[in-house]
C-alpha positions, 0 to 999 in steps of 0.5 A: 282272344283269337276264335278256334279254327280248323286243325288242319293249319291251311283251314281258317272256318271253326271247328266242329268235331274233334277240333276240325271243321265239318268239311275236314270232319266228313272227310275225315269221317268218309275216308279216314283222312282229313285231307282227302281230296274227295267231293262232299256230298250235302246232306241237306240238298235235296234230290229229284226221285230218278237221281242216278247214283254219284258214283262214276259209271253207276246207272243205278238210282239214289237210296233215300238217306244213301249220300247220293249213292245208289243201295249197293255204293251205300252198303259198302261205305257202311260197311268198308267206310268206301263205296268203291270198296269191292271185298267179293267178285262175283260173276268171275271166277278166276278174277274173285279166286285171283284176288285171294292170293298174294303173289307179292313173293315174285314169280318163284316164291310161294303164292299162298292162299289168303281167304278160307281153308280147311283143317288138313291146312288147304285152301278152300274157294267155291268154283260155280256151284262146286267146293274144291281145294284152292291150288286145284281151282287155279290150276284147273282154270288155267288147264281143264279138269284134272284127270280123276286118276292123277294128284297135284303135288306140291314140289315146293314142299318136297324141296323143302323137307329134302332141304331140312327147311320142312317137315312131311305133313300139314304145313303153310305150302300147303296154300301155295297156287304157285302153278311153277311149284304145283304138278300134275302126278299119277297117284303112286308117284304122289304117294311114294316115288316122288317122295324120296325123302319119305323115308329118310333115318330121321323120320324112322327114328320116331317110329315105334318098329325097326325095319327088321321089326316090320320084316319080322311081323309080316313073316308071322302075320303069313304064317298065319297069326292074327292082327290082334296078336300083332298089335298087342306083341308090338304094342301097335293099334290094330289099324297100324298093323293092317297097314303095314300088311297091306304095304300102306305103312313101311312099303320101303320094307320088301323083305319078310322075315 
């Protein structure tokens, strides 16, 4: 009767794990490929204290038990089963914020935001010892600090819910560092002019008041009723109701009644 060998067909030594022979199992092992053609490191051989890392350009020196690689290469390879796997950059900002987003769309799609973001739906990255929303890290990067005075806006979403392909709110554009799709507006302009389809009769339609409604309500809150009574009138919390005397709610809305 023929001795096994070695799964792979071009090898003849005989197996050892899972029906390979101990070069294709540590290969197998290390790189998730039985046929990688990567060099072996002998376990048993041993080296001089001093030995630098195996890793090409490495200057550091071996970890005991580490496979001929210094401490950090070693890590990885447990970790990532690579010791040239690099899951974080450090020390360069705009490299470890670039590898965080996927830009495979082309230079007109979404870029959207792979690594952390916060519940309002954007993405999150800590710049030096500072935290700031994703789209505003790559921006200010390739421009300066942001004026405190002025928003990035979206336009991709914009375009999107004039188009009928979105709804207003959080959404997945919200990710987007496509600076083509980001741009730099005065506040009044984020919040209202810019947003022409803020108003649009589907989305009033879902509101609790018509226009004449909230013409009506501030007639009666300048004639000197209470928010209270508003709110319990139109059956609003006290705090819709403030926003709609303030103009923060339904500014479309310039008429009293």
């Amino acid at each position: 009767m023929d001795e096994p060998t070695c799964a792979v067909s071009s090898c003849a030594k005989p197996p050892r794990a899972r029906g390979w022979c101990p070069a294709h199992y540590e290969r197998w092992r290390i790189t998730g490929d039985v046929k990688a053609d990567v060099p072996l490191v002998e376990r048993a051989r041993p080296r001089a204290p001093g030995t630098r890392c195996l890793v090409e350009g490495c200057e550091k020196t071996l970890e005991k038990g580490g496979r001929g690689w210094c401490g950090m290469h070693h890590t990885r390879w447990v970790k990532y089963g690579d010791p040239l796997a690099v899951k974080v950059i450090i020390g360069d900002d705009k490299a470890r914020i670039e590898s965080y987003i996927d830009r495979s769309g082309g230079l007109d799609a979404c870029h959207p935001w792979t690594a952390g973001k916060v519940p309002d739906g954007y993405g999150w990255v800590k710049v030096g010892k500072t935290s700031k929303l994703a789209h505003m890290a790559v921006w200010e990067l390739e421009n300066g600090p942001k004026p405190p005075e002025m928003d990035l806006d979206h336009e991709c979403h914009n375009l999107a819910v004039a188009e009928g392909r979105c709804a207003p709110g959080v959404c997945a554009h919200r990710l987007c560092c496509n600076l083509r799709h980001i741009a730099l507006k005065s506040r009044a302009e984020h919040n209202n002019i810019a947003k022409p389809w803020q108003y649009t009769p589907w989305r009033l339609g879902n509101r609790k008041l018509t226009e004449a409604q909230v013409g009506e309500m501030r007639g009666l809150l300048a004639a000197g009723k209470t928010v209270r009574e508003m709110a319990e009138r139109y059956d609003l919390s006290r705090a819709q109701v403030h926003r709609i005397k303030s103009g923060r709610a339904w500014p479309q809305i310039t008429n009293v009644a």
